[in-house]
N, C-alpha and C positions, 0 to 999 in steps of 0.2 A: 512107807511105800504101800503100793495097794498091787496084788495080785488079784489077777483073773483066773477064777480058778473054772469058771461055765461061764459064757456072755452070753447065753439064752440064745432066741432068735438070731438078734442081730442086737449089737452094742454100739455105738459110737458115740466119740465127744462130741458136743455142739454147743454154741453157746447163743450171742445171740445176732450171730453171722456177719458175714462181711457186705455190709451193705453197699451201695454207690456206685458197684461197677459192674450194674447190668449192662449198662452202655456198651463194653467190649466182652459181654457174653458170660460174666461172670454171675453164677447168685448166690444169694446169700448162701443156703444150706444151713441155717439156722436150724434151731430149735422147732419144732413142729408147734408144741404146747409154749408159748411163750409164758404163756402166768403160771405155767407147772414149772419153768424154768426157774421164774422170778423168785417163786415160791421156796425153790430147794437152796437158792441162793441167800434170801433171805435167814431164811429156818437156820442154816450152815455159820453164816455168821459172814457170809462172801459178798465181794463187789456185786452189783446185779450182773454185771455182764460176765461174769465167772464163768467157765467153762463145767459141765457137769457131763453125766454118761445119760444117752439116752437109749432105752433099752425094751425091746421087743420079746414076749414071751413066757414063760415059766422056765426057771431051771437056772437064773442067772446066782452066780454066786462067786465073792469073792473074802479073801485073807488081807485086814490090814497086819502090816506091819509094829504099827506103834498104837496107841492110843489118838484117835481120830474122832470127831466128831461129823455124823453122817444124818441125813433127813431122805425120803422119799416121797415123792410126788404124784401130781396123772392119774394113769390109772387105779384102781383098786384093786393092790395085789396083797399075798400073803406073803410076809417075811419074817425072818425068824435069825436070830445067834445064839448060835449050837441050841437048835431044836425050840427057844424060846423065843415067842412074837414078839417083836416090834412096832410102834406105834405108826400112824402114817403121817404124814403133812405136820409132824412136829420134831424136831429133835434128839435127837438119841447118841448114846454113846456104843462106836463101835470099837470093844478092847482090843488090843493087841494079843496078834493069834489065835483071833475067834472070828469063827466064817459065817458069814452074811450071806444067806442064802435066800432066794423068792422063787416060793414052793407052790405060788400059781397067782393065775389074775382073773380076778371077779369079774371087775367091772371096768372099760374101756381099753385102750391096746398098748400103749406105749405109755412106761413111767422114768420117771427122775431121780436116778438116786446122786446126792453131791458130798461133798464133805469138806471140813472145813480148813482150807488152804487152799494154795494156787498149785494146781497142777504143771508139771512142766510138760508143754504140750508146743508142736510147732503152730506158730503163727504164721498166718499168711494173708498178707494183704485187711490185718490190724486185726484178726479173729484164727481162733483155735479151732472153729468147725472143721466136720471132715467132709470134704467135697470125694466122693465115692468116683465118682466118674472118671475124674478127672486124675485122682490119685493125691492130693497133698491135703494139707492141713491135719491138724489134729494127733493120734499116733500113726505115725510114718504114711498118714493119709489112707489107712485105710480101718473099716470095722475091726474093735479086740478080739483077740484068740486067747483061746485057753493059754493060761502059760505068759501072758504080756502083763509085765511090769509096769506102774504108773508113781513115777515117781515127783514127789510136791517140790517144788520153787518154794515158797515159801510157805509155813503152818505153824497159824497163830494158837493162841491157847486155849483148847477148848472150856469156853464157859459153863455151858448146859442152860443157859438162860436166852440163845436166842431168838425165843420171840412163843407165840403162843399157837394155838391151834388156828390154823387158815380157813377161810368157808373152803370147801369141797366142794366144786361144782358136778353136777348131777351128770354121769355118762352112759346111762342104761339106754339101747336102743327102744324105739322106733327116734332118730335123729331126724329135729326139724332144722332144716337149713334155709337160710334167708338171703336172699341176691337183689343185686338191683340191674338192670338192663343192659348189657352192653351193645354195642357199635353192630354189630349184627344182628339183631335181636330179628329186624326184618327182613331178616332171609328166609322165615320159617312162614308158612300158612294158617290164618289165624285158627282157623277151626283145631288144629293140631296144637296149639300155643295153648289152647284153651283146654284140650283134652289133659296137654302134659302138665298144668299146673292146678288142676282140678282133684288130684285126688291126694289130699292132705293126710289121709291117714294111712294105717302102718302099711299099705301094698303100695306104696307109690314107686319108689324103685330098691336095688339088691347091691350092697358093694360086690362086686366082680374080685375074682381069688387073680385076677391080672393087675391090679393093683400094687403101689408101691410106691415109693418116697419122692419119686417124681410127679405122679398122677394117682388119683382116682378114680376108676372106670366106675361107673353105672350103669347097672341092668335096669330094665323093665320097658315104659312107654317109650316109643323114639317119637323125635319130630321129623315133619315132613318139611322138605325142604318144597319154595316156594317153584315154580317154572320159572327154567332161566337160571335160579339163582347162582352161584359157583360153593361146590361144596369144600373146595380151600380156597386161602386167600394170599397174595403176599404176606411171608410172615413178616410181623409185625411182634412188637413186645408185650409180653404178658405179666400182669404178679401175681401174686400166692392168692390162691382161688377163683382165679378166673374159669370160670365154664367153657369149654368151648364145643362145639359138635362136629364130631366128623360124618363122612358122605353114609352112616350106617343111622344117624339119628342118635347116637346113645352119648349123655354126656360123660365129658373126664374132665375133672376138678383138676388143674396145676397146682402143684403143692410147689415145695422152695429149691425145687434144684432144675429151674427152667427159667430162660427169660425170654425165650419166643415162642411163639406159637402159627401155625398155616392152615388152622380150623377155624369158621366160625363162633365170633364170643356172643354166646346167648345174655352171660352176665359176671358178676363179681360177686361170690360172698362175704358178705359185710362182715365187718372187723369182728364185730359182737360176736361171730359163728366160726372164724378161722381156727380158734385154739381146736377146737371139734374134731375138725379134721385130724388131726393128731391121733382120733380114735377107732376111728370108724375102720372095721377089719371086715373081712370078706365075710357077704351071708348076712349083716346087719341090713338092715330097711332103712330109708333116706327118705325125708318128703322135702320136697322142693319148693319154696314158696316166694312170690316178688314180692318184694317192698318197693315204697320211696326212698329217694336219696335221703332225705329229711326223714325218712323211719330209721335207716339205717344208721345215720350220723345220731338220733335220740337211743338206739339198741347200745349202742359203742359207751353212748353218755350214762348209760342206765348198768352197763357191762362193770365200767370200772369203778361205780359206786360203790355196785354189791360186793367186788371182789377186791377192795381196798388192804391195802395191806396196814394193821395196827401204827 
């Protein structure tokens, strides 16, 4: 078993969500960082779609039970058993009755720590994510507390051989973000279109401290809406990254626990940029940049080269 003994920020399982039934309002609530998922699943020695903790902050710390093997992900944080570091995006052995603590984060916001067996975790509608909102999945459907028990379905035998050091994708702000056009694009006035995608370097916009696992808000340039235009629209359905702009000008990124939206969509951030999001905390800088559909489909194809797993 695995105690909780601090869940940082905020804690929750995720895995890599219940897909396919946006259609009756459901979303997935997956994984933010999907390749920092992959990655801890891998590293672990676990199905890819394993369920792992996904964890906001400094200060998280937990007691295994038995001898376990444990990997962490994402961000770049400091962790330590009993006072000794641990490696990151590689394998480790966490002993029995020795506490796993993460004593701060460098670089990016949310990491991955998993370990190796199946967690017994509710499933709902074929995934162990925890839908917050809503109340189910995951443990008893809601973020761990101090003091919650997770105990494994099944755990195989830790090797210590699985697998080797992962590339490390780069999370230090200024964050460039890549979109390609959506369905409203021409609501906006071009001279304002021009202004808001014009400035590529680090002042382009501010994550907003209103931000969270639903949405991310952006400060800085707003757009101007055209005469006429309507500053909501029937909602209609959204996926994870869509932009859309409400009647203030300022985008909010849809992150994975949304499937409508009644804003204006400026665009989509391309597959290549979604794990990103995962990182980006309030007071971080954002530049905004359009691509082509055909850049973005070549970013995706260029993405999963670099980030191949052995």
């Amino acid at each position: 078993m695995i105690e909780i003994v601090n869940p940082g920020l905020l804690c929750l399982t995720v895995d890599e969500g219940r897909n396919g039934f946006a259609h009756i309002g459901v979303p997935s609530s997956s994984a933010l960082d999907r390749y920092a998922l992959r990655a801890v699943n891998y590293l672990t020695g676990n199905s890819s779609v394993a369920p792992a903790l996904e964890v906001m902050g400094k200060g998280f710390a937990c007691i295994a039970g038995l001898d376990v093997g444990c990997a962490i992900t994402g961000a770049r944080v400091r962790a330590l058993i009993d006072g000794e570091p641990v490696p990151l995006w590689t394998p480790f052995l966490l002993p029995a009755g020795k506490r796993l603590i993460v004593a701060g984060v460098d670089e990016g916001f949310r990491y991955y720590i998993g370990f190796s067996g199946k967690l017994a975790l509710e499933e709902v509608m074929g995934s162990c994510a925890t839908n917050v909102e809503c109340g189910f999945g995951g443990f008893k459907g809601r973020p761990l507390l101090k003091g919650d028990v997770l105990e494994f379905e099944e755990l195989p035998k830790w090797r210590g051989e699985a697998g080797a050091v992962l590339t490390i994708p780069a999370l230090d702000p200024p964050h460039l973000l890549r979109l390609v056009e959506g369905p409203e694009k021409g609501y906006f006035t071009r001279p304002s279109l021009k202004k808001f995608f014009s400035d590529t370097g680090p002042s382009g916009f501010m994550v907003s401290a209103r931000s969270n696992r639903t949405g991310i808000r952006l400060e800085g340039r707003a757009l101007t809406f055209k005469e006429g235009a309507e500053k909501s629209i029937d909602s209609e359905g959204v996926i994870p990254g869509t932009i859309q702009i409400p009647g203030d000008g300022k985008p909010i990124i849809t992150l994975h626990e949304r499937t409508l939206g009644g804003y204006a969509r400026l665009g989509v951030i391309v597959r290549a940029d979604r794990d990103l999001l995962a990182h980006l905390k309030p007071a971080d800088r954002v530049c905004l940049k359009l691509v082509s559909l055909e850049e973005g489909e070549e970013l995706w194809r260029k993405r999963q080269e670099a980030l191949r797993f052995p």
